[in-house]
BANU-223045 format. One record per residue: y negated, x negated, z negated of N, C-alpha, C in turn; residue in three letters. Coordinates in steps of 0.1 Angstrom, whole numbers, padded with zeros to 4 digits, always signed. Layout:
YXZYXZYXZALA...
//
This chain:
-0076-1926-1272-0072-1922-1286-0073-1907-1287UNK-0067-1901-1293-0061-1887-1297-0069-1883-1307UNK-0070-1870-1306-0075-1864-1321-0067-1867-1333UNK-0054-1866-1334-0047-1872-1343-0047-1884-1349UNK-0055-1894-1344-0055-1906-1347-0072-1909-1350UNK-0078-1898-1353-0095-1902-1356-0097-1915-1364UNK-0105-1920-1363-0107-1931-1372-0117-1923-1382UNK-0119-1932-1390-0131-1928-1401-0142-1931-1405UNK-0143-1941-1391-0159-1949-1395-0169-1943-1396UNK-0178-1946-1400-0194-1947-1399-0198-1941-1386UNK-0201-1934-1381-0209-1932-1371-0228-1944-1372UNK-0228-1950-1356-0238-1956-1356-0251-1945-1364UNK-0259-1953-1364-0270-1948-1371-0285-1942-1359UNK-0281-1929-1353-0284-1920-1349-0290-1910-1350UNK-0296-1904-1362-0301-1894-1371-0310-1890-1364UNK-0318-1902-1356-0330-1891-1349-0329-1887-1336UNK-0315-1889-1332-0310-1882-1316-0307-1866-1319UNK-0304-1858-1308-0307-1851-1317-0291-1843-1313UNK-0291-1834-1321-0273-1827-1329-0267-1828-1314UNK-0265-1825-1306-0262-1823-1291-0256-1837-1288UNK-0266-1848-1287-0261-1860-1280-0257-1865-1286UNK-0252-1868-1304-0251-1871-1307-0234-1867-1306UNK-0234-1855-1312-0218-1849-1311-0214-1859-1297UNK-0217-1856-1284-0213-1857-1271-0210-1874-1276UNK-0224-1881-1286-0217-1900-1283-0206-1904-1289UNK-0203-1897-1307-0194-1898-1314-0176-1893-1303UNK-0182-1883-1297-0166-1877-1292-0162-1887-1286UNK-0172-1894-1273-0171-1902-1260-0164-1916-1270UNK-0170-1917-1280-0167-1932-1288-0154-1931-1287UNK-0146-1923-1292-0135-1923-1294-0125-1917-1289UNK-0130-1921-1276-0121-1913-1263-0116-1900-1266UNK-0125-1892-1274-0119-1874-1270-0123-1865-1262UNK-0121-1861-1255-0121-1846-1245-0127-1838-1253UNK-0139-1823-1245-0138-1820-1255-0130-1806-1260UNK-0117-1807-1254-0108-1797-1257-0100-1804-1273UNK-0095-1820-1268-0094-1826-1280-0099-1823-1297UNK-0121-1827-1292-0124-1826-1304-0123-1814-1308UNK-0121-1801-1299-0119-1786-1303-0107-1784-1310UNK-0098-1782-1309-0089-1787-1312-0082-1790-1326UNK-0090-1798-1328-0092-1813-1338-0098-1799-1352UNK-0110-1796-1349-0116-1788-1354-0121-1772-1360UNK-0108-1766-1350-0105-1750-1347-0113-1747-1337UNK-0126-1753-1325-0128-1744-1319-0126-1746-1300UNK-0130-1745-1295-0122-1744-1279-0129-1753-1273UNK-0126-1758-1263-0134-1772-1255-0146-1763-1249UNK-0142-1750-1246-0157-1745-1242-0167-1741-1247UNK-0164-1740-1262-0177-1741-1270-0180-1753-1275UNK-0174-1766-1275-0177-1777-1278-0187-1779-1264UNK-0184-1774-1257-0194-1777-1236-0208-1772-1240UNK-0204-1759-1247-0214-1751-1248-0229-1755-1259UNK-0222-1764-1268-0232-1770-1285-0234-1782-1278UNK-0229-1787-1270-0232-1801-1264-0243-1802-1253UNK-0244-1790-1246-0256-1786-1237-0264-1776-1237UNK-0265-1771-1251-0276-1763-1255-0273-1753-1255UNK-0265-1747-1250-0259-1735-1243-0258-1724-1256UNK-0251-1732-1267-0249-1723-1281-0255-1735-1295UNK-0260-1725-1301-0269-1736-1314-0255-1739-1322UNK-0257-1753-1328-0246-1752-1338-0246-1742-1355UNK-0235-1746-1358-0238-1735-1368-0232-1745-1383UNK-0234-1741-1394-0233-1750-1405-0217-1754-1406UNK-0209-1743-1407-0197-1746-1401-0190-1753-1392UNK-0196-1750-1382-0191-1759-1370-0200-1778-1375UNK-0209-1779-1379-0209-1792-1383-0205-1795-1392UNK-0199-1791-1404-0195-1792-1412-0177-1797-1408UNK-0178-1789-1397-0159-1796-1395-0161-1805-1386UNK-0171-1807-1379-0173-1825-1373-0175-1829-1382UNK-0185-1831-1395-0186-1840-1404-0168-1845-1405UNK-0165-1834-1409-0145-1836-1412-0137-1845-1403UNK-0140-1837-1393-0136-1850-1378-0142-1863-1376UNK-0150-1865-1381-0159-1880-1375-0159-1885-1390UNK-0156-1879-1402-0155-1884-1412-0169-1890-1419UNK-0182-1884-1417-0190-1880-1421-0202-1875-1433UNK-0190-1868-1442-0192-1860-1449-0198-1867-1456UNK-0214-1863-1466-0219-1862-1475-0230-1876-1471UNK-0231-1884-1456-0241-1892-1452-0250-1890-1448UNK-0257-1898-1448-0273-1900-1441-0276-1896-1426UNK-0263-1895-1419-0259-1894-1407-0253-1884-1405UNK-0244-1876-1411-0238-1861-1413-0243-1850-1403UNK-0233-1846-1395-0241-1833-1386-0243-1819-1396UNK-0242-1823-1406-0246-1807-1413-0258-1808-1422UNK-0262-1825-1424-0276-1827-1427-0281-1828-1412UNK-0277-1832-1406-0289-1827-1387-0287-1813-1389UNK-0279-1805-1385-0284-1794-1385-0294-1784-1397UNK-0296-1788-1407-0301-1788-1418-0317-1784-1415UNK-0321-1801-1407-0330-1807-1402-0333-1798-1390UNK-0326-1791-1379-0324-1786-1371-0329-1772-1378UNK-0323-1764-1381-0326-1751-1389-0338-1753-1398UNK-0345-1762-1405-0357-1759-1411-0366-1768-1406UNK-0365-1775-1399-0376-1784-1390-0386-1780-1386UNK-0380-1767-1380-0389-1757-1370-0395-1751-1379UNK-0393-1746-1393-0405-1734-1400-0410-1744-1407UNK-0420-1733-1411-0431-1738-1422-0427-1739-1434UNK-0433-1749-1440-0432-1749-1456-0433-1736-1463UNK-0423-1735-1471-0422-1724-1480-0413-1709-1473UNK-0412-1709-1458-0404-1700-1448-0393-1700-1452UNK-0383-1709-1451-0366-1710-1456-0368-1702-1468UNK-0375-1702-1482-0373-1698-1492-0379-1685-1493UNK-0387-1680-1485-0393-1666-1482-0379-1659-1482UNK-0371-1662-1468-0362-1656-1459-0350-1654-1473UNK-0347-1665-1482-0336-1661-1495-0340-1649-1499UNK-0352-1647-1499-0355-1633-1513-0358-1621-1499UNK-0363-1627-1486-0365-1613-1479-0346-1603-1476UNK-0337-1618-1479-0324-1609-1479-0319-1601-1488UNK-0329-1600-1500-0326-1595-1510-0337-1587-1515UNK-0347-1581-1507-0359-1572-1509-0356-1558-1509UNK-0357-1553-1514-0360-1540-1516-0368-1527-1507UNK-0378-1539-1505-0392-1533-1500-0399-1546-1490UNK-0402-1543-1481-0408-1553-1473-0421-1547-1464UNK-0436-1556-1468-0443-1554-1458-0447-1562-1447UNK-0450-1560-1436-0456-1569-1429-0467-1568-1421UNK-0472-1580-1419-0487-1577-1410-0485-1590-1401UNK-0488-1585-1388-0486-1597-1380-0502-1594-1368UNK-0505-1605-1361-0514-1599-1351-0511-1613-1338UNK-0516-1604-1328-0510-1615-1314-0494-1612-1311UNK-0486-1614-1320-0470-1611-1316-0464-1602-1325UNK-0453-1596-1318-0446-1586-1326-0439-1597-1342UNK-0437-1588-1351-0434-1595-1363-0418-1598-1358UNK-0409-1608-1364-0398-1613-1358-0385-1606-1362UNK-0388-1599-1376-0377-1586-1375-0380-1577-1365UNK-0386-1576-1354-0386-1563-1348-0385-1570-1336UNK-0387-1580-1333-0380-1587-1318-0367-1584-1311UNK-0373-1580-1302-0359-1583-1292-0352-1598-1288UNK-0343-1600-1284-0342-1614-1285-0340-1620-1269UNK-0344-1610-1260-0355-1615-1250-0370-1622-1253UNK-0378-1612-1260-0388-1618-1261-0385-1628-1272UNK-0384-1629-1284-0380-1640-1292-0376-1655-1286UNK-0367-1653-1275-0363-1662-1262-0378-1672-1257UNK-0388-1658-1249-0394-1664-1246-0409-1671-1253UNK-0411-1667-1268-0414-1670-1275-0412-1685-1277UNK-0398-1688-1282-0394-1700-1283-0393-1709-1271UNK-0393-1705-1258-0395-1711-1246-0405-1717-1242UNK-0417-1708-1245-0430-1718-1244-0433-1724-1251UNK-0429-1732-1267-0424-1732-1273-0424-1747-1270UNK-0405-1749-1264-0404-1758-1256-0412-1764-1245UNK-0418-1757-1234-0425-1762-1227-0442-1768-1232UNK-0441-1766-1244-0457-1774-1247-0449-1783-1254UNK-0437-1787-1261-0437-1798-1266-0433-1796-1278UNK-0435-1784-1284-0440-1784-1298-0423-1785-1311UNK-0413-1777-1297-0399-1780-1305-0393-1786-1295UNK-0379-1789-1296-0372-1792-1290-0359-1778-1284UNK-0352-1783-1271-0345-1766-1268-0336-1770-1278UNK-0327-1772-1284-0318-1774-1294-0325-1765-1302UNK-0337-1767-1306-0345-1760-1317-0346-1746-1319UNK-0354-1746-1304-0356-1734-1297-0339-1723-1301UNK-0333-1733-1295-0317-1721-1296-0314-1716-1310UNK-0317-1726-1319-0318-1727-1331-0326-1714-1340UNK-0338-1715-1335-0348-1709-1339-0346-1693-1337UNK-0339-1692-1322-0336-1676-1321-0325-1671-1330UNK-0313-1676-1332-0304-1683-1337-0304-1678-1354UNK-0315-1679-1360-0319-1673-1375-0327-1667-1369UNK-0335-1660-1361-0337-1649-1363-0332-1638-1360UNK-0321-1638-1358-0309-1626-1354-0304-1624-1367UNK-0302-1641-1376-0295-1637-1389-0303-1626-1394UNK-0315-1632-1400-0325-1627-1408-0326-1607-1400UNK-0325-1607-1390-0321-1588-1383-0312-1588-1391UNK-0297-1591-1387-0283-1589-1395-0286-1584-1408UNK-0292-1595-1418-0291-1593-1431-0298-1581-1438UNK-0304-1577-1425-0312-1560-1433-0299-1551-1429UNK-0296-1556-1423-0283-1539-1418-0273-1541-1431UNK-0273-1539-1443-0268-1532-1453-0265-1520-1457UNK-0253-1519-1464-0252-1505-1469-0271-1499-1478UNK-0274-1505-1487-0286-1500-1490-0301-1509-1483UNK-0306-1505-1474-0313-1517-1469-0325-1514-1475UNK-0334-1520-1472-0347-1525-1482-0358-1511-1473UNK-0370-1505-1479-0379-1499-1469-0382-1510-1463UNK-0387-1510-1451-0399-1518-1444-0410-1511-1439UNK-0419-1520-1442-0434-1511-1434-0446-1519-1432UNK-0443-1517-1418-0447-1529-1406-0462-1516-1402UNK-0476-1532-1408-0484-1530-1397-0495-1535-1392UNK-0493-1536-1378-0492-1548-1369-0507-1546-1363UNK-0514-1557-1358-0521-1552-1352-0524-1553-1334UNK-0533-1541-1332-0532-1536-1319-0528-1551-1307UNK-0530-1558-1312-0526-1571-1304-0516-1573-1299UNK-0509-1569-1309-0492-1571-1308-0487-1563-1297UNK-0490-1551-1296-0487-1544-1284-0490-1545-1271UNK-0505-1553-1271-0514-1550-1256-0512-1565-1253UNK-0506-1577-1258-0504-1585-1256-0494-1593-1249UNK-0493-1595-1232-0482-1594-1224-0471-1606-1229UNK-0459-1605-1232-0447-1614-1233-0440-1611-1227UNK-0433-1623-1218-0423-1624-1210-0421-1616-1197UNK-0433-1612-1196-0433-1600-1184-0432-1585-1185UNK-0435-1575-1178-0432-1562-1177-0418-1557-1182UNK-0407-1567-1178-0393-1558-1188-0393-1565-1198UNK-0398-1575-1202-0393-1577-1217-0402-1568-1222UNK-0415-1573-1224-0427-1559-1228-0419-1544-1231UNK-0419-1539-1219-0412-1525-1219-0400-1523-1235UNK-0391-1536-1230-0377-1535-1240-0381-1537-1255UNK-0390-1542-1257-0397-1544-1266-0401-1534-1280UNK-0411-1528-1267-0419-1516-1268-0408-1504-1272UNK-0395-1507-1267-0386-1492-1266-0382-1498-1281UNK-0382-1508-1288-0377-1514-1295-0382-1509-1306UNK-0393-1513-1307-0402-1507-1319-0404-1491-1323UNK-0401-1487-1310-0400-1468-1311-0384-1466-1318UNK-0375-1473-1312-0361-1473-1322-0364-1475-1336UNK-0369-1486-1338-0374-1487-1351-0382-1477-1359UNK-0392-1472-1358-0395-1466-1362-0392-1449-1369UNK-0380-1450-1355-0373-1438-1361-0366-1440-1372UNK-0359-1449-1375-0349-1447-1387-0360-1445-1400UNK-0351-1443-1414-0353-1436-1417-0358-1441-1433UNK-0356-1454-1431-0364-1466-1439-0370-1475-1435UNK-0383-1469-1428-0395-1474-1422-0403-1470-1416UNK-0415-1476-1419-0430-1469-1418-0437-1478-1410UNK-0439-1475-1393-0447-1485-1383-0458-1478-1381UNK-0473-1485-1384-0481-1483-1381-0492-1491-1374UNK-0502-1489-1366-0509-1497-1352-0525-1498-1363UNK-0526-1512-1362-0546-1513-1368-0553-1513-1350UNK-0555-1504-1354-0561-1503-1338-0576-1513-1340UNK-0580-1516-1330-0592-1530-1323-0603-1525-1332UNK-0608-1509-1329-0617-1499-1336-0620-1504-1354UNK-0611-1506-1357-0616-1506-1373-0621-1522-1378UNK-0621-1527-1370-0631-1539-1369-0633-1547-1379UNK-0640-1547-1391-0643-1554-1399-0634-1548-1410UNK-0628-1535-1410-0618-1533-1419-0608-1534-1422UNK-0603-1542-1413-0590-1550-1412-0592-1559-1426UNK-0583-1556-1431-0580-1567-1441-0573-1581-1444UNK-0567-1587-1429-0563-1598-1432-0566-1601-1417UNK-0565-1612-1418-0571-1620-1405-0559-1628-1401UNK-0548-1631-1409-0535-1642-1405-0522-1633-1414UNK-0512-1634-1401-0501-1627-1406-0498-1628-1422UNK-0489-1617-1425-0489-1617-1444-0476-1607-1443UNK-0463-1613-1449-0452-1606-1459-0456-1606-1472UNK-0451-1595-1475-0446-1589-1492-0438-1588-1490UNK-0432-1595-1504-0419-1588-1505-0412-1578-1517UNK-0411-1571-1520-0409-1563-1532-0392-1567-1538UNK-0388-1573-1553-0375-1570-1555-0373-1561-1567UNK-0360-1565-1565-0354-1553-1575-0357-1551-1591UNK-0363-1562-1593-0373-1563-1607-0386-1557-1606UNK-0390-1547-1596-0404-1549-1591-0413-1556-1590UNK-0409-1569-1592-0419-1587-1586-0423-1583-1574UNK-0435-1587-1569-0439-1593-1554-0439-1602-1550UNK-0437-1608-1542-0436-1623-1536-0447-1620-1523UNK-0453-1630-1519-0461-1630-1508-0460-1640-1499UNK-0459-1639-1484-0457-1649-1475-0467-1651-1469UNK-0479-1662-1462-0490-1660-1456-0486-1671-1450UNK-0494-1670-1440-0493-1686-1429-0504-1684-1420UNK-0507-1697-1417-0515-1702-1402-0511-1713-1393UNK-0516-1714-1384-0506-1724-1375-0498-1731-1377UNK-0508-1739-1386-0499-1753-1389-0488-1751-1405UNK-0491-1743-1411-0489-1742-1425-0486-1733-1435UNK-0476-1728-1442-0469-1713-1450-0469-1718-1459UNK-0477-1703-1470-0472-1708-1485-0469-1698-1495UNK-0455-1698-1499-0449-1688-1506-0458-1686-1521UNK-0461-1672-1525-0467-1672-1539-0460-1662-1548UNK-0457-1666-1560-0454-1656-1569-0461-1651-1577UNK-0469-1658-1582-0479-1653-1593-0486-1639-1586UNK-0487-1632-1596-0494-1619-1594-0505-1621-1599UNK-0509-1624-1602-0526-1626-1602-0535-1629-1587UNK-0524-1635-1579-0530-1639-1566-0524-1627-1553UNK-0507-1621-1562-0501-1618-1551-0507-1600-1551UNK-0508-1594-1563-0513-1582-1565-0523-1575-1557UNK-0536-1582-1555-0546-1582-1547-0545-1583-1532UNK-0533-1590-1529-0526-1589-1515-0520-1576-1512UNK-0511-1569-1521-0508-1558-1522-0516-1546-1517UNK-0529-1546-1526-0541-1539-1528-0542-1542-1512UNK-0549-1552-1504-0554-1553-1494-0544-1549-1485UNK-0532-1548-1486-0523-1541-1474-0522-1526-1478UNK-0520-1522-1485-0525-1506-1486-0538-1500-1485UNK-0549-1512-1482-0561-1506-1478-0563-1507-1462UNK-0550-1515-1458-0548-1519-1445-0543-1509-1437UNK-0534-1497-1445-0523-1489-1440-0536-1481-1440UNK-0542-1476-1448-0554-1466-1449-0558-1462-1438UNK-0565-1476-1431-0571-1478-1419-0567-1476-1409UNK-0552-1479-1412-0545-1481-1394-0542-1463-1392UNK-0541-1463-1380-0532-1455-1374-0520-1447-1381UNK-0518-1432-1381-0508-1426-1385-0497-1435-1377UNK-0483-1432-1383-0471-1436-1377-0474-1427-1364UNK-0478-1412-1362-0475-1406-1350-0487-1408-1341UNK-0494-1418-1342-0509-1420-1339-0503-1431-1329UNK-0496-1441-1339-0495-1456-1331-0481-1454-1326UNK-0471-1443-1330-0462-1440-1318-0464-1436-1299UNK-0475-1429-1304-0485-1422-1291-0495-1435-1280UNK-0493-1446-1291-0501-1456-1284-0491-1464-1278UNK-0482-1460-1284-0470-1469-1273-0463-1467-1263UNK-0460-1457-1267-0453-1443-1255-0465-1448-1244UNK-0480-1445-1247-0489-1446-1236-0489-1459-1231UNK-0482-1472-1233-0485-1483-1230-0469-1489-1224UNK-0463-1480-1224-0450-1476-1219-0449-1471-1203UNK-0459-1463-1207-0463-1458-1194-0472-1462-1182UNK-0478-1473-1187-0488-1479-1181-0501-1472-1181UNK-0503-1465-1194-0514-1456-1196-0521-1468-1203UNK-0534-1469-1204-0551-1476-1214-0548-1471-1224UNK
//
């Protein structure tokens, strides 16, 4: 049967296979190629190859026009509610809704420790982030592709005509802590010195030294908008929880400018990376 002759049934009840083999059962059901369901849809049999073996994450769009093809739309079964599930699966509670207002910040701080914060990822290391990732179990690769996938968006959406300050600071962990090997490291590293140069942003290093003066112990966004509100993002392994109230978020504030205090000048913790660049202690 032809793309022109789709039927409109129901797709079996599948929901917890996952967006990939699913696409591949629905096509196969109905004898399409996947130049056919391309086709069918606006896009090429080799990106239908490519969402079918992980190769490329799908995108809301592109399920949104299989919903259209497989006749789908608005079910319990729908590939644009899988991918939905797919796209926020993987974060934490309260993360999706962080990311709405971080596209619309003004002002952004961050504190991360162990890994570089995920705006400033390269998407090598990001890769292998999400890789191990997969290999313990914890997502699936669909997810994984997924997962890098918004975090490119979330980059994009700062490159604006007026983009927000950012002022990232990280602790010394983030840097001396090996990912993905000596060239990702390196690319990384050159990454964050790019960054730093432009011209709406302040990177600074809490070096190991200030010990008990570190003021947070688990990564923490602010986010400043255009009403001057703060919003606060905090997480731990298992768990994120967005706050508005300034009574709780204010004092968060307070504690990251007592954080910047402590850390490292910008040309302090430039110098620590250059030296770790070089394979200098």
């Amino acid at each position: 049967m032809g793309p022109s002759a789709h039927p409109k049934n129901r797709l079996p009840h599948t929901r917890a296979t996952p967006l990939r083999a699913r696409l591949r059962t629905a096509r196969e059901a109905r004898g399409w190629k996947q130049d056919d369901l391309g086709a069918l849809i606006g896009y090429s049999g080799r990106h239908i190859s490519a969402v079918e073996t992980c190769c490329k994450p799908p995108t809301r769009k592109f399920s949104l026009a299989a919903d259209a093809a497989f006749g789908t739309e608005g079910t319990a079964d729908s590939f644009e509610r899988a991918w939905r599930e797919i796209r926020h699966g993987v974060l934490l509670q309260g993360f999706p809704e962080y990311v709405g207002y971080e596209g619309r910040a003004v002002e952004i701080r961050l504190y991360n420790v162990g890994i570089i914060p995920g705006l400033l990822q390269t998407p090598e290391y990001a890769r292998v982030l999400a890789g191990s990732a997969v290999r313990r179990g914890a997502i699936t690769p669909e997810q994984a592709a997924e997962r890098v996938a918004f975090l490119a968006e979330r980059q994009a959406a700062l490159e604006r005509p007026k983009p927000p300050m950012v002022f990232v600071t990280m602790d010394e962990s983030c840097i001396r802590r090996p990912i993905g090997g000596a060239d990702v490291m390196d690319a990384q590293l050159a990454r964050l010195q790019e960054f730093a140069e432009l011209p709406n942003t302040l990177l600074q290093v809490a070096p190991y030294e200030i010990g008990e003066r570190r003021t947070f112990d688990l990564p923490v966004n602010l986010l400043t908008l255009s009403d001057r509100s703060v919003i606060c993002y905090a997480e731990s392994q298992a768990q994120g929880h967005l706050d508005r109230e300034s009574a709780s978020v204010l004092p968060m504030l307070t504690a990251y400018h007592q954080l910047q205090g402590e850390a490292l000048s910008p040309a302090a913790s430039m110098a620590m990376i250059s030296q770790l660049r070089k394979g200098t202690p």
